[in-house]
C-alpha positions as CSV (number, residue, x, y, z in Angstrom):
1,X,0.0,0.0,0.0
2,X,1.5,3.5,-1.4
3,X,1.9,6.0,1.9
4,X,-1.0,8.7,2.1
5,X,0.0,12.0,0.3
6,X,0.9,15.1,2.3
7,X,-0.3,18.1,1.2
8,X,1.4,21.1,2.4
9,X,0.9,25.1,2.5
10,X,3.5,27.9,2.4
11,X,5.2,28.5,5.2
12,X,3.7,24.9,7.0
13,X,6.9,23.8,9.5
14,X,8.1,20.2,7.6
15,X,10.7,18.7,9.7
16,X,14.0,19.4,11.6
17,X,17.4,20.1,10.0
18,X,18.5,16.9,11.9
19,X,15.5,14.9,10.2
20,X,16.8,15.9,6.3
21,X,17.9,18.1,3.6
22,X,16.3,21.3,2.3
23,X,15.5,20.5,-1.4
24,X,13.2,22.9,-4.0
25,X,10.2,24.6,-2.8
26,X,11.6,24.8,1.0
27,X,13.8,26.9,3.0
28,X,15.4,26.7,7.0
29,X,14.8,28.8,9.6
30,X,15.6,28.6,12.7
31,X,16.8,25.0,12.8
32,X,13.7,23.7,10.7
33,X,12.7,23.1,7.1
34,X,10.1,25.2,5.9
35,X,7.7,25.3,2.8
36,X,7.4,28.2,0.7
37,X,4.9,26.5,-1.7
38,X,1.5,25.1,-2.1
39,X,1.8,21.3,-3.0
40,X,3.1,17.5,-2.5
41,X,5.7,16.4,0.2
42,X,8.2,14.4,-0.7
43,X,11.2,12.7,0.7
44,X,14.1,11.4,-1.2
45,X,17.0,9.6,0.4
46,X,19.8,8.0,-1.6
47,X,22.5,5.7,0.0
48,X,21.4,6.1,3.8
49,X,22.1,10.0,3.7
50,X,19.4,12.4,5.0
51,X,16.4,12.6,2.8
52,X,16.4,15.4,0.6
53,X,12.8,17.4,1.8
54,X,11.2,18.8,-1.4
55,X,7.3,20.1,-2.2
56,X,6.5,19.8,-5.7
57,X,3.2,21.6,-7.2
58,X,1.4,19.3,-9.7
59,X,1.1,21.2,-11.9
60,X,4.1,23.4,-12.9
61,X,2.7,26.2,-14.9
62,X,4.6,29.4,-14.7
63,X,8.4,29.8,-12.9
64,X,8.1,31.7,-9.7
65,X,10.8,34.0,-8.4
66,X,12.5,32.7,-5.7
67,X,14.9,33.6,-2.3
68,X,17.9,34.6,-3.9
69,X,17.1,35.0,-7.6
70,X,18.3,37.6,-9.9
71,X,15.0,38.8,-11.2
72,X,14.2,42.1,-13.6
73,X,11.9,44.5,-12.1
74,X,10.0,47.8,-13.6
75,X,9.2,49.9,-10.7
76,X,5.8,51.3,-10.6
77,X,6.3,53.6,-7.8
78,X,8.6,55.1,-5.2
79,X,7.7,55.6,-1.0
80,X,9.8,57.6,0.8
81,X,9.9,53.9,2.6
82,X,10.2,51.6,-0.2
83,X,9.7,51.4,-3.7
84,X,6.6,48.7,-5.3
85,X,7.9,46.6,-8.4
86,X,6.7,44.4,-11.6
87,X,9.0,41.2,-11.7
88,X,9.5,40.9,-15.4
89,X,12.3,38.1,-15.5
90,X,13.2,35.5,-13.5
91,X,17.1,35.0,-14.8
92,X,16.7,35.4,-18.2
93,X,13.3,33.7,-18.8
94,X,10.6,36.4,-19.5
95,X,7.2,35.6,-17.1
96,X,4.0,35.2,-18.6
97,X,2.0,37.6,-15.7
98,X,4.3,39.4,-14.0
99,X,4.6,39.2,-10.0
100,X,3.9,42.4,-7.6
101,X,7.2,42.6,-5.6
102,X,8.0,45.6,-3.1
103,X,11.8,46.9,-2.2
104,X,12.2,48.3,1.5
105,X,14.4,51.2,2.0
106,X,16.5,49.2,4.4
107,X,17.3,46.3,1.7
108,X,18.6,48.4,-0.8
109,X,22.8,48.9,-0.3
110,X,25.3,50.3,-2.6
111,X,27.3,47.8,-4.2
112,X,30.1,47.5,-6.7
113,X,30.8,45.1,-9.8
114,X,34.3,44.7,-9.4
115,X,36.4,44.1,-5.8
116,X,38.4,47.0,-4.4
117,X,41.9,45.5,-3.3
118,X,41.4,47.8,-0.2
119,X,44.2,50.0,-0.6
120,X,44.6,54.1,0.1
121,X,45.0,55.4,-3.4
122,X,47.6,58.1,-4.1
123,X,47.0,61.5,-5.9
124,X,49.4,61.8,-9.0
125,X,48.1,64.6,-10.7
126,X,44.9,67.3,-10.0
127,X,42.7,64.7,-11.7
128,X,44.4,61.8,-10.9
129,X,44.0,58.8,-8.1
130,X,47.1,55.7,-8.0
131,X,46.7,52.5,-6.4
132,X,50.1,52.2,-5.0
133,X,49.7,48.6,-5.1
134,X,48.1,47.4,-8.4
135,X,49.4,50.5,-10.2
136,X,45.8,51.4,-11.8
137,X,44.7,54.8,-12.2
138,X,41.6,56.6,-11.9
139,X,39.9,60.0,-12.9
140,X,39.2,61.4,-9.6
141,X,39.1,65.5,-8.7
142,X,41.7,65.9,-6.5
143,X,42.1,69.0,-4.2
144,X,45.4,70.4,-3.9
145,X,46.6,69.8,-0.3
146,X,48.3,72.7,1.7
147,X,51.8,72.7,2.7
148,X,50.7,72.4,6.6
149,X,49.2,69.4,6.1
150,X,51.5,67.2,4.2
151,X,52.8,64.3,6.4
152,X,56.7,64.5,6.1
């Protein structure tokens, strides 16, 4: 006899970390494994290691943007709090009916493509910053420093 189907709910506690492995559609907190969608529980264990815990939909009609994705938003207004969004993309796959998506003020950081070695950069000219360990310059205004305070 095939064991009963569980039917689960988004945010419905599953089991403990010590119990098995997060898999898709769930996320930890707090020591436990959590849903984040509406469907079918399942375990999968493979050589005697802890069962992977996953809830699959039935039927899998549209990709949904998940913790951590890299989605594409069009922002449909600005709070002096936040800012509400239209999720677009999900990756690069384009969404049949976009998602409603809202950006606090407190999420939002300033961020930069490429690492900074970490280094005080030296002025070389008036509009001119070195990194005296890289050797890479940069257009930067410099100010022309007084005499008085020039370390010697």
């Amino acid at each position: 006899m095939a064991p009963p189907v569980r039917y689960c709910i988004p945010g419905e506690r599953l089991c403990n970390l010590e119990e098995g492995s997060p898999g898709s559609g769930t996320y930890t907190r707090h020591g436990y494994i959590f849903s984040s969608l509406a469907g079918c529980l399942t375990k999968s264990s493979e050589n005697g290691a802890l069962p992977i815990v996953s809830v699959t939909r039935e039927t899998e009609s549209q990709l949904l943007p998940d913790v951590g994705a890299i989605v594409t938003c069009k922002v449909s207004s600005i709070n002096s709090r936040f800012a509400k969004v239209h999720i677009l993309y999900v990756g690069s796959t384009p969404l049949k009916n976009s998602f409603r998506g809202t950006i606090r003020k407190e999420d939002v950081r300033a961020t930069e493509k490429d690492k900074v070695t970490g280094v005080q950069m030296v002025p070389i000219s008036w509009c001119e910053m070195q990194c005296p360990k890289t050797h890479t310059k940069e257009f930067r205004k410099v100010a022309r420093v007084q005499p008085e305070f020039l370390q010697t």
